[in-house]
C-alpha atoms as one frame of an Amber mdcrd trajectory, in Angstrom:
protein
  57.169 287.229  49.063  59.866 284.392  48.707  58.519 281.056  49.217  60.792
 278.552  50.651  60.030 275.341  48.586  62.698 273.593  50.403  61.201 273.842
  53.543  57.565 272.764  51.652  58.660 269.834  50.468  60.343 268.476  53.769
  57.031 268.710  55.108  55.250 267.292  52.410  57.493 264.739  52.883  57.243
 264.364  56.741  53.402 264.306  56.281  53.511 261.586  53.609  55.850 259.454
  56.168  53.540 259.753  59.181  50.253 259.228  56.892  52.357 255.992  55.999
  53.316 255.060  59.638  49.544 255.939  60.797  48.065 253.933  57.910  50.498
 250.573  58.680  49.491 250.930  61.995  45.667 250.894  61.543  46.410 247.994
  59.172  48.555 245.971  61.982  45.206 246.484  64.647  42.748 245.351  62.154
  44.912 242.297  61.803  44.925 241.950  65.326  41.472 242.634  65.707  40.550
 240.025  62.807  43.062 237.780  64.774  41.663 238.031  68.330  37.962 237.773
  66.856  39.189 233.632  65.377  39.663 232.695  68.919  36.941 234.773  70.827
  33.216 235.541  71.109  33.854 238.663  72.617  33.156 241.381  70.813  36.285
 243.890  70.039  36.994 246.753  68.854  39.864 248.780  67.613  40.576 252.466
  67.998  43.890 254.648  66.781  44.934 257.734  69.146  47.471 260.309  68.214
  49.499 261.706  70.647  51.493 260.549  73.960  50.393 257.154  75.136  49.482
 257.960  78.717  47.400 260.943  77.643  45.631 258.986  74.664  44.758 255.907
  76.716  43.439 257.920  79.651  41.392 259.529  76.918  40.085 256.291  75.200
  38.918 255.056  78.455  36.876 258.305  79.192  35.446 258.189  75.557  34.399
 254.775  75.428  33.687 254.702  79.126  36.014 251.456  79.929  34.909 249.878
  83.074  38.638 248.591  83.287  41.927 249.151  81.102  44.567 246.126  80.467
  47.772 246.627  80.451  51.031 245.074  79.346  54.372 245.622  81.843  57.702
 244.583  81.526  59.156 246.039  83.956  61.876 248.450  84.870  65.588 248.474
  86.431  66.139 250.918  89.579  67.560 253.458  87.229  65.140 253.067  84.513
  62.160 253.375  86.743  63.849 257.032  88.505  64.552 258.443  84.899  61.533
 257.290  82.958  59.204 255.530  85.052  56.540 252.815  83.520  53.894 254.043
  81.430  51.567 251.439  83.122  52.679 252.521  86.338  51.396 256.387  85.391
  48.162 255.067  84.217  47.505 253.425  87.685  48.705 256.558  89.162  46.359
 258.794  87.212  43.183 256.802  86.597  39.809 256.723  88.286  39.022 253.217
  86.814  40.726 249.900  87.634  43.598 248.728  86.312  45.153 245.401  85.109
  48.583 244.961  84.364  49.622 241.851  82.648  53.624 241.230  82.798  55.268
 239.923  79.842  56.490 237.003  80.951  53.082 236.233  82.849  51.954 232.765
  82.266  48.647 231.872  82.286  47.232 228.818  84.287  44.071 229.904  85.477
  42.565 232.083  88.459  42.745 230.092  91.857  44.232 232.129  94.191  43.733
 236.305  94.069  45.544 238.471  96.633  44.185 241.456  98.139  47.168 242.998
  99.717  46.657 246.334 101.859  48.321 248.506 104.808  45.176 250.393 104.854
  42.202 248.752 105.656  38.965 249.996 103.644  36.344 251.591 105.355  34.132
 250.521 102.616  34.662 247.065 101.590  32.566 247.680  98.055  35.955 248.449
  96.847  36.676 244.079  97.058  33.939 244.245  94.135  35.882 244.081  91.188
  37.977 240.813  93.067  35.074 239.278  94.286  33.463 239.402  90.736  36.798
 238.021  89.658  36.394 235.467  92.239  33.167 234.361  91.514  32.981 233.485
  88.203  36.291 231.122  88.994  35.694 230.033  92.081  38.691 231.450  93.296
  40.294 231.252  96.292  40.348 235.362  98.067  43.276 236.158 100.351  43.207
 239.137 102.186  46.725 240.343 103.688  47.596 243.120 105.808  51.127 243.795
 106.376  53.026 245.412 109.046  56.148 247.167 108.856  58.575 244.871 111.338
  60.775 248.362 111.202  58.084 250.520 112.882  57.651 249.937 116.790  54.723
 251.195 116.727  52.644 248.165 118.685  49.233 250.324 118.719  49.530 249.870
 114.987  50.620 245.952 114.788  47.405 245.847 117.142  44.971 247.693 115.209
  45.902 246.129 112.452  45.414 242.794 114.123  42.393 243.936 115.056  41.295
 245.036 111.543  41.804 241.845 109.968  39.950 239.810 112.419  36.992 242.194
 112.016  37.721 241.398 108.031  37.695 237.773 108.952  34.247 237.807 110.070
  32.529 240.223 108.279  33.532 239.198 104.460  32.367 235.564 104.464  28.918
 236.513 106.098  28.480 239.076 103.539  29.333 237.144 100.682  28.434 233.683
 101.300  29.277 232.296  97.871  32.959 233.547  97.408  36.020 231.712  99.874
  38.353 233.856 102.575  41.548 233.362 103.905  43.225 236.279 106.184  46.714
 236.722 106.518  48.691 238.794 108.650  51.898 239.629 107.258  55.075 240.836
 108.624  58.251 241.991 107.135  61.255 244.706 106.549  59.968 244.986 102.931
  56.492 245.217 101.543  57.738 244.057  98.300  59.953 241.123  99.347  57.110
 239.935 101.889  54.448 239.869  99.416  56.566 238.460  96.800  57.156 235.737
  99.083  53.650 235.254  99.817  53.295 234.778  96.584  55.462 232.017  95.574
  54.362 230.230  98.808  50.471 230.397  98.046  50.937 229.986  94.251  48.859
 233.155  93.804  47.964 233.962  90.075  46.743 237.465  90.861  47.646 240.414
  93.159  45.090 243.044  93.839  46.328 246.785  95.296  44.554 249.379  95.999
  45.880 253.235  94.520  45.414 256.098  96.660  44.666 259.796  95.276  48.306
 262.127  96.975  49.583 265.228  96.864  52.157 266.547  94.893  54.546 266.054
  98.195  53.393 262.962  98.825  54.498 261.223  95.482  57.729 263.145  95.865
  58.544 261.949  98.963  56.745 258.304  99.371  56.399 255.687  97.198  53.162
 253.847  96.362  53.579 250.603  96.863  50.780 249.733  93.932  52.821 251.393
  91.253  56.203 249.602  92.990  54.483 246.483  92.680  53.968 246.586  88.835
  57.691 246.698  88.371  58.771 243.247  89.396  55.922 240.882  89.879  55.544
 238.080  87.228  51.690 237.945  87.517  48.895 240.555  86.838  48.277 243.065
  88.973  44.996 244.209  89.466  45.104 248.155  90.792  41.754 249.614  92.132
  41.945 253.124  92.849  39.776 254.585  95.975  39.047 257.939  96.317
């Protein structure tokens, strides 16, 4: 039987040049590793997945059973985000664990003011934990915004939300005395543009979302606002996913 040697040696070759790749790349991580470790007490570790990103990093997560996965964004244009989408934006679609997603050009100066920004109110506030943990160990500020869709008449729904919020008012500082509330009700065209504008007016250094588990139609036909959210903002974005 003919042996084709060309075809042998290509792939020696091809194997050679991803060993190579894999190797520099488990080389760059222990540098960053070493690096982080100089200016930290935290303990870190480094691991190296083969494969797609989205499917190895959901897979790290269940392996090492992450409490939370970090994220860097930078964003997408309008075309962009139809044709390829954001690979942190399909993590906080997919995962059962929060998720924080740090934009690029994020600048750092502290944790005073966190935003919890919903249009559906929790029946279960335990999912506020992961904020209010956040909030407690800076003494952060906790705003808690509904908005309402100025487009949509509906005034049973401008009500209940109304109605919601004040319930939120009062129950949330009696149940945890040691972290501070402030309740918002917001009103705009555009989720996006009304929270960004909340935002810059508040000087918030954090937005929390909540992501919501839809069908197939639904994430054809309707955005979620979470994932819309990481795009564009210039601070992290904390997504908790409810089930």
């Amino acid at each position: 039987m003919a042996v084709d040697t060309t075809f042998s040696a290509r792939r020696a070759f091809l194997d050679e040049y991803n060993n190579s790749i894999a190797a520099d790349i488990r080389d760059q991580l222990k540098n960053l590793q070493q690096t982080i470790e100089k200016k930290t007490t935290v303990k870190i570790t480094s691991k190296f997945y083969k494969g797609g990103i989205r499917d190895s990093i959901l897979k790290c997560a269940v392996d090492e059973k992450s409490d939370l996965i970090v994220m860097g964004t930078r964003g997408a244009s309008g075309i962009e985000r139809i044709l390829w989408g954001s690979t942190t934006a399909g993590i906080i679609g997919d995962t059962t664990i929060p998720v924080l997603a740090i934009p690029n050009e994020a600048e750092w100066k502290g944790l005073k003011n966190i935003l919890f920004a919903t249009r559906h109110f929790e029946a279960d506030d335990k999912t506020l934990i992961p904020i209010l943990k956040l909030a407690q160990l800076k003494a952060a500020l906790v705003h808690v915004a509904v908005f309402t869709d100025t487009d949509d008449k509906d005034l049973g729904d401008y009500l209940e939300h109304g109605r919601l919020l004040n319930a939120y008012q009062q129950t949330l500082p009696a149940r945890y005395k040691d972290v501070k509330f402030k309740t918002e009700h917001l009103e705009g065209k555009e989720f996006e543009d009304t929270i960004e504008q909340y935002i810059k007016g508040y000087d918030i250094d954090m937005l929390a979302m909540t992501t919501h588990k839809r069908s197939f139609w639904d994430s054809m036909f309707n955005r979620s606002m979470t994932k819309s959210m990481a795009y564009h903002i210039n601070i992290p974005l904390l997504a908790i996913p409810v089930d």
